[in-house]
N, C-alpha and C positions, 0 to 999 in steps of 0.2 A: 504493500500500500504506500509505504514509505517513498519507492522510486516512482510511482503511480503520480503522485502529486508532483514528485520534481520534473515528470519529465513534460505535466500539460503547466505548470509554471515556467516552462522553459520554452514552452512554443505559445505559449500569452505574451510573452518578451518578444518573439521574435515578428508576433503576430504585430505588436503595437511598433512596432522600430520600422516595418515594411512600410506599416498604414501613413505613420508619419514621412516615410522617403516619399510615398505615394501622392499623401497633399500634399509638401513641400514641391516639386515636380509639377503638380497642377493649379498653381498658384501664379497666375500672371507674374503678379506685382514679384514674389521672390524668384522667379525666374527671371527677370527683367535685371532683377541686381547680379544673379550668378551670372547671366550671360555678358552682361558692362565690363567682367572682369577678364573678358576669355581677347587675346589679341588679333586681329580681323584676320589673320595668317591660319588659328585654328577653327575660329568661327564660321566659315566656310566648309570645314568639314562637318560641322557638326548640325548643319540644315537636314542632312541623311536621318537622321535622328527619328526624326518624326515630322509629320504636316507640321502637328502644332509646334513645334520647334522654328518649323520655319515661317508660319505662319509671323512668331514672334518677333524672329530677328529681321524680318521685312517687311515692318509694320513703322510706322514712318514716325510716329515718337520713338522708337527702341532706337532710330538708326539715329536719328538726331544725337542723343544721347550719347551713342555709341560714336557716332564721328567728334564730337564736341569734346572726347574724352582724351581717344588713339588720332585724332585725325583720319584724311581720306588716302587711301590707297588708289593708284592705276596699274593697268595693264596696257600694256604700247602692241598695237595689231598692225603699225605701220603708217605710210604718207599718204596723203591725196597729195593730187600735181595740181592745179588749178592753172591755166594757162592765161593767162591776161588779152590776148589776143582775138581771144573768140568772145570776151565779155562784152556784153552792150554791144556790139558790133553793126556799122551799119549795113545795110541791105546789099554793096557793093564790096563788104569790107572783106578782109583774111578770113576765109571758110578751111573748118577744119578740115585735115584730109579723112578721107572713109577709114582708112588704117588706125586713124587714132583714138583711142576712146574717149569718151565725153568727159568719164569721171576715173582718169587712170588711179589706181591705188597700188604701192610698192609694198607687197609683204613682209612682214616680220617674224613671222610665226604662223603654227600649223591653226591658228584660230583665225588669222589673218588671212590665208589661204582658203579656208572655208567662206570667210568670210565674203572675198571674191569672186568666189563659185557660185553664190549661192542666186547670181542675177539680178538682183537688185540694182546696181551700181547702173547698170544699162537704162533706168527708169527715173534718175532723180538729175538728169542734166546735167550741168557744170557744181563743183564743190563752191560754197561758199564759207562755209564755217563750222563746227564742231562745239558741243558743248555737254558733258557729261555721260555720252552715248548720244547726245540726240545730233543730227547732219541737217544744217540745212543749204539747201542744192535749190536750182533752177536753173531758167533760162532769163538772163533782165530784156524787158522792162516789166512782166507781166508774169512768166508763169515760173511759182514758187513752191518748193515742195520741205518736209518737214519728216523727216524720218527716223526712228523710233528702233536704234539695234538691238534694244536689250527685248524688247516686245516685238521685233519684227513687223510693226507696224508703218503705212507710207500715208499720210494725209497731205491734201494737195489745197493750201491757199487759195480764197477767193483773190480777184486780179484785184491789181491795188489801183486806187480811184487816181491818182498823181501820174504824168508822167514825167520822170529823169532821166533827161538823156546820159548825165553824169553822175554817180553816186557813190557813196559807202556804205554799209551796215551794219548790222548789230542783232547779235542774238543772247538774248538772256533769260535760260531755264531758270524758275524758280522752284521754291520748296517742293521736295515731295508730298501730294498729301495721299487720302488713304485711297490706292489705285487708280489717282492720276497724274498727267504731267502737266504744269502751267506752263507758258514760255511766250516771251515777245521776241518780234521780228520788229525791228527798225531799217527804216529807210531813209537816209538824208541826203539830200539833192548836194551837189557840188557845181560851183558855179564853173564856167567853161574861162569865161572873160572875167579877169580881177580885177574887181571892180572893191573899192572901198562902200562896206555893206558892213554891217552889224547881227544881220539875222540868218536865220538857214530854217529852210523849207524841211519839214520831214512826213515820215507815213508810217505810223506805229501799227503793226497786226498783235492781237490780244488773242489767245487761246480763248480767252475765261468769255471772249465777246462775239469773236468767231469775225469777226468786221474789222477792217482799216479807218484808221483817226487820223486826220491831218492835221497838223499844228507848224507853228512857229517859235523857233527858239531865239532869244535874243542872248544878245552880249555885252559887257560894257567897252569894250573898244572893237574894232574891227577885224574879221578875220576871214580864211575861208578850210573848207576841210581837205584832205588828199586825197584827191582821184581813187576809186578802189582799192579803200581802203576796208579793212574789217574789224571794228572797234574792239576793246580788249575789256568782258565785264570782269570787275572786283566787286566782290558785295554788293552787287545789284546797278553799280554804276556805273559810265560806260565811258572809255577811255580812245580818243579819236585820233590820230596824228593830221595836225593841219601846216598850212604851211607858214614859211615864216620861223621854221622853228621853236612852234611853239605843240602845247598839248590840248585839245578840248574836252571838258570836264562835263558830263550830263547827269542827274539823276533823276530819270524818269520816274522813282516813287514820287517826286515832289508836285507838286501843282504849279509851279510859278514858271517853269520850264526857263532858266536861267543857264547858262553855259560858261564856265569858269575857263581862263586860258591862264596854263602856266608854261613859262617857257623850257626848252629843254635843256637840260644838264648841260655846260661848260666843263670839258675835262681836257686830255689831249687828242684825242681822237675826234673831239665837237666840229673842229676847222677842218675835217678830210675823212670821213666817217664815210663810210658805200654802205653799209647794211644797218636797219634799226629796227628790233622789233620789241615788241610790249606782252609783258606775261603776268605772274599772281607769284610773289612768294610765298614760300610758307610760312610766315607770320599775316600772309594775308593781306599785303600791301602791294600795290602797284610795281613792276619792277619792269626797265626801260636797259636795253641793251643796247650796245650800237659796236660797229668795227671796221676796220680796213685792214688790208695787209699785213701790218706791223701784228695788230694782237687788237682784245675787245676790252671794253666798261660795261660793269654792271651795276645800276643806280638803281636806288628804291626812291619810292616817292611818299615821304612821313607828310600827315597832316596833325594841323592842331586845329583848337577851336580859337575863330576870333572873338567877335561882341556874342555871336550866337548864345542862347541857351542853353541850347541843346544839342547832343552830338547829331543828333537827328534835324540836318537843317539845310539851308540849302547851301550848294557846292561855293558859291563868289562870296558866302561868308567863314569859310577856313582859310587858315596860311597854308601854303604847302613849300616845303623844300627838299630836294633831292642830295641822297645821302649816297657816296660812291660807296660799294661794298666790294667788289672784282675790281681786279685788270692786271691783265693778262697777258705774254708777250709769249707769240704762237711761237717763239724761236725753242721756250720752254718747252714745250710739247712735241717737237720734230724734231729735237736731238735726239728724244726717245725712243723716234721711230726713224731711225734713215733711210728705210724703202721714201717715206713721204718728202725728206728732210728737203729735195731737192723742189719740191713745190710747193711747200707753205706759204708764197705768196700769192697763191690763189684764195688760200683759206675765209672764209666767214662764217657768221655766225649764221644760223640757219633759225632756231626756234627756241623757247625756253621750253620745260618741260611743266605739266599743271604740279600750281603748287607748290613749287621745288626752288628753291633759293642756292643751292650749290652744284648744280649740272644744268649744261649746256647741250645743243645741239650743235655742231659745226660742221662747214662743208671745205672739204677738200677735191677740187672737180668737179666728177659723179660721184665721189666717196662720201658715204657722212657720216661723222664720229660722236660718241657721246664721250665730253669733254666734262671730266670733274673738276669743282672752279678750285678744289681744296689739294688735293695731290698734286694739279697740275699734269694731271694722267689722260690721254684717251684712250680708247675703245674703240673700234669699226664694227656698224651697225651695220651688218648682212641684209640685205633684203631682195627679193624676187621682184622685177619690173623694167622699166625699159632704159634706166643705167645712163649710159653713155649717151642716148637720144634724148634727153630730157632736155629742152631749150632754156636753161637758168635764168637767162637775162630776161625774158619774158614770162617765168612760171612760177610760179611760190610753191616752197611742198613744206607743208603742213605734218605735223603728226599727229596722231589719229590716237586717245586710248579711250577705255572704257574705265569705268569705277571698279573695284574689283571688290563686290558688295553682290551679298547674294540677293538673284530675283525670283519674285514667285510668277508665276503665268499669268495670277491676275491682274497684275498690274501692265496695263498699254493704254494706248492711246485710242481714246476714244471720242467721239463727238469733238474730233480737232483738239483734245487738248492733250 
C-alpha cells in the first residue's frame, strides 16, 4: 500500500509540472516574452514548431517588439540594372533592343535564381525602387506596378492624373499591420529649364486610398530636384538629391508640405566626387556617400530640434549637420588584392547596404565588391547576369534584399494595399 500511494503521488507531480509547461506554452502574453529573447538567427527555425508558433512570431506587435529589441536582418538575392535610357523616353527616342530585358536582375544566390525563374520580372517593366521586399516597377508616365515578393502578389496602379515629362520618386512602405501592406508612391515633376522657382509639382499614390493626390511643395529659397532620381526614405521621410549641391528634405506625414534644403557635405572629395548615393545607417540616420578614383566619404546626417516642440514637426524647423564617419583611400584595399591593384582607378562606390553603417558596395569594372569600411577589406560579390555588357554610364544596379523575418501566407497584398 505503502509504494501504492508513492507511486500515484509521483504521477500527480508529474501530472501538474506537464499541465503547467502546457499553459505556460498556451499563453500569448508568456510566449511573446520567451520568444523576445530567442535571436532572429534561431527564430526562424523555430516557426516549424507549430501554426500557433508562427502565427505568433508574424503577428505585427511581436515583430515590432522583436525588431525594436535585435534590430532588422536582410538577405541580399542580388541587383536590378535599371537603364536610364529607356526611362520616360520619347516616342522617337533609344528603344530597347529585343535581347535585352526590361527588368534585368544579377543573381546572388540559389533564392535569387529562383527568384528569376519564376516570371514575374517579365511583367513589372523597368525597376524603379525596392523597399523591404516590396518593387516598385513601370513604365513612366502612366503605367505603375507594385509588387509584393514575400506574398507573390503584382497590383497595378490607377494612371496618375499629372503628366511629367521629367521626374523623380519615392516609395515608402509603412508599418506592418495585421495582414496588410501600407505604402506610398510619390511622384515629383523636375523642371527641364532652371528657372528660379520655389515650389515642385508632385503626385502622391496612397495604398490606404487606392487614388493619386496632387499637391504642391514649397521652399524657402529656390531650388530644383535631379532628373531620375529615387528618393532615399529614413523614418518615413524622404531624402531627394537636387541640384546645386544641395539635399531636399520632405515629410509627407506633415500637412504643411514644406521642403527643407540642406546642403551637401564639404570634405575632399566635395570638388571632384563622380559617384553619390544616399542610404539609412544603422542608428537610423541619413547617410550620404560620395567618390572618385582616389577613395570614398561617408557622412551621416544628425538633426537637432530648433524653436520646435516637438520632435515631431516639420523638417525647415530642425538644424541639420553632417558628420564625416569613413574615408577611404581605395589604394588600401588593392594592395590586398593585386589581381585588381592595376585598376582601382576605375573603382566606385556602387550602393550602401539597408541599414548598415560599416559596408559598402563598390565597383571595380563589371566586378562589384563588398567593401568593409572597418578592416579596410573586400570581398567579390559573384553573381549570374550579363557582366561585362552592363552599360554603367547609363545604368544604376541597385541591390535587391528581403527582410529575413519569417512570413505566414496570410499576409499579401490585397485591395492594392
Amino acid at each position: 500500500m505503502g509504494k501504492s500511494k508513492k507511486k500515484r503521488a509521483k504521477t500527480s507531480s508529474n501530472d501538474i509540472d506537464n499541465t503547467s509547461v502546457y499553459d505556460v506554452l498556451n499563453c500569448d502574453d508568456i510566449m511573446h516574452e520567451i520568444l523576445l529573447r530567442v535571436p532572429p538567427s534561431t527564430l526562424s527555425k523555430l516557426i516549424i514548431v507549430s501554426k500557433r508558433w508562427l502565427s505568433v512570431v508574424c503577428s505585427s506587435s511581436f515583430r515590432r517588439r522583436h525588431l525594436a529589441q535585435w534590430g532588422q536582418d536582410f538577405r541580399h538575392l542580388g541587383f536590378f540594372v535599371c537603364n536610364f535610357l529607356y526611362l520616360g523616353r520619347p516616342r522617337n527616342g533609344v528603344c530597347r533592343p529585343s535581347w535585352e530585358p526590361a527588368l534585368p536582375f544579377l543573381s546572388t544566390c540559389k533564392e535569387g535564381d529562383d527568384f528569376m525563374r519564376a516570371g514575374i520580372l517579365k511583367k513589372l517593366g523597368y525597376f524603379i525602387d525596392s523597399c523591404n521586399g516590396i518593387i516598385l516597377s513601370g513604365v513612366h508616365p502612366k503605367i505603375y506596378y507594385v509588387y509584393d515578393t514575400m506574398a507573390k502578389q503584382r497590383y497595378q496602379l490607377p494612371e496618375p492624373q499629372q503628366f511629367y515629362k521629367t521626374l523623380c520618386m519615392a516609395l515608402i512602405v509603412e508599418e506592418y499591420l495585421e495582414g496588410d501592406i501600407c505604402y506610398k508612391v510619390i511622384r515629383a515633376k523636375c523642371e527641364s529649364k532652371l528657372k528660379e522657382r520655389n515650389t515642385v509639382s508632385i503626385e502622391t499614390y496612397s495604398s490606404k486610398t487606392g487614388k493619386w493626390k496632387q499637391s504642391t511643395l514649397m521652399c524657402l529659397t529656390s531650388f530644383a530636384l535631379v532628373p531620375r532620381n529615387v528618393g532615399m526614405v529614413v523614418g518615413g521621410v524622404v531624402h531627394w538629391l537636387a541640384i546645386w549641391g544641395k539635399l531636399a528634405i520632405y515629410d509627407p506625414r506633415l500637412g504643411d508640405r514644406h521642403v527643407a534644403l540642406v546642403r551637401l557635405p564639404t570634405g575632399v572629395l566635395s570638388q571632384e566626387h563622380e559617384e553619390s548615393v544616399l542610404g539609412e545607417s544603422s542608428d537610423g540616420l541619413l547617410q550620404y556617400g560620395q567618390s572618385n578614383n582616389l577613395g570614398l566619404e561617408i557622412w551621416i546626417l544628425e538633426k537637432e530640434l530648433g524653436d520646435g516642440p516637438s520632435t515631431y514637426c516639420n523638417c525647415t524647423h530642425l538644424k541639420y549637420k553632417w558628420i564625416l564617419r569613413w574615408r577611404l583611400n581605395f589604394k588600401a584595399i588593392w594592395k590586398q588584392i593585386p589581381t585588381f591593384s592595376l585598376y582601382f582607378k576605375e573603382t566606385q562606390i556602387l550602393s550602401f547596404l539597408p541599414q548598415n553603417s560599416t559596408s559598402v558596395f563598390i565597383r571595380v569594372g563589371w566586378n562589384i565588391f563588398l567593401c568593409d569600411l572597418e578592416t579596410k577589406t573586400a570581398e567579390v560579390v559573384n553573381y549570374q547576369g550579363r557582366g561585362a555588357s552592363i552599360s554603367w554610364e547609363s545604368s544604376k544596379v541597385v541591390p535587391y534584399f528581403l527582410p529575413a523575418w519569417p512570413h505566414s501566407s496570410s499576409v499579401s497584398v490585397q485591395n492594392g494595399k
